[in-house]
C-alpha angles and dihedrals in degrees: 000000000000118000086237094054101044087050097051101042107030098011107059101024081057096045088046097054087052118075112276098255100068083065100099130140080240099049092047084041097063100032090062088040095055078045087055103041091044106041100357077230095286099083117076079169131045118248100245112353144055105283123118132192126041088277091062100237126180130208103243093023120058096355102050086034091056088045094054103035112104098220091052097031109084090035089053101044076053101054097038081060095046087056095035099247119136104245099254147126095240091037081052104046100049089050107058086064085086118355101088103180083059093053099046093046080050094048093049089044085056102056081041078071098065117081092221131102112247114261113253125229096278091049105085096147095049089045083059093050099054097042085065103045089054103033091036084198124199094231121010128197113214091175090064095046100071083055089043106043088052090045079059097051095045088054097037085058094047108093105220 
């Protein structure tokens, strides 16, 4: 999908069903960064495994973890009842597929769980640490983050 697109359709309506606080040019940074560095924006389901959305989300990793964690719960029970989905792992899981305003509110809720501040433009390094506190992928790619990370930040400056 293009970024525009997926800014305009599944970015900014997420962002707009979430309090207004958890809008941030970090926040929308990392979040296209960790797009990019899962799916690259072109895989709703992973090559080869079990994750769905753009965000690569499994069903007992980040959708069941988003669902439990004190800090996301309530906002996600909240947001699987704005878009008419039951507030469950499976639900969850099946819907991301598609459904790409779920799976970004699932994906911000997600980087609301960690108790560190989100990196800035100039913090690469830190953006890749705590990608993969949050995201805990199989195999991660360090060579594609720095490209990614920059192609967030670009996006997440570009008013749409």
């Amino acid at each position: 999908m293009k970024p525009e697109l997926f800014i305009v359709n599944a970015l900014n309506p997420a962002l707009n069903m979430l309090p207004a606080k958890m809008d941030t040019p970090e926040a929308r940074a990392m979040m296209l960064a960790i797009a990019m560095q899962e799916s690259a924006l072109i895989h709703r389901v992973q090559l080869g495994g079990p994750a769905h959305g753009y965000f690569q989300f499994e069903r007992g990793g980040g959708c069941a973890g988003v669902l439990t964690h004190p800090a996301s719960s309530p906002l996600a029970i909240t947001a699987c009842g704005r878009l008419d989905y039951q507030p469950t792992p499976n639900e969850v899981y099946d819907a991301i597929v598609h459904n790409d305003i779920l799976a970004c509110i699932f994906a911000r809720l997600l980087l609301w769980t960690s108790p560190h501040p989100l990196p800035k433009q100039d913090q690469t390094e830190l953006g890749w640490s705590e990608y993969l506190a949050a995201w805990r992928p199989g195999a991660p790619h360090h060579p594609q983050w720095g490209d990614n990370f920059t192609f967030g930040w670009h996006w997440a400056t570009t008013v749409l």
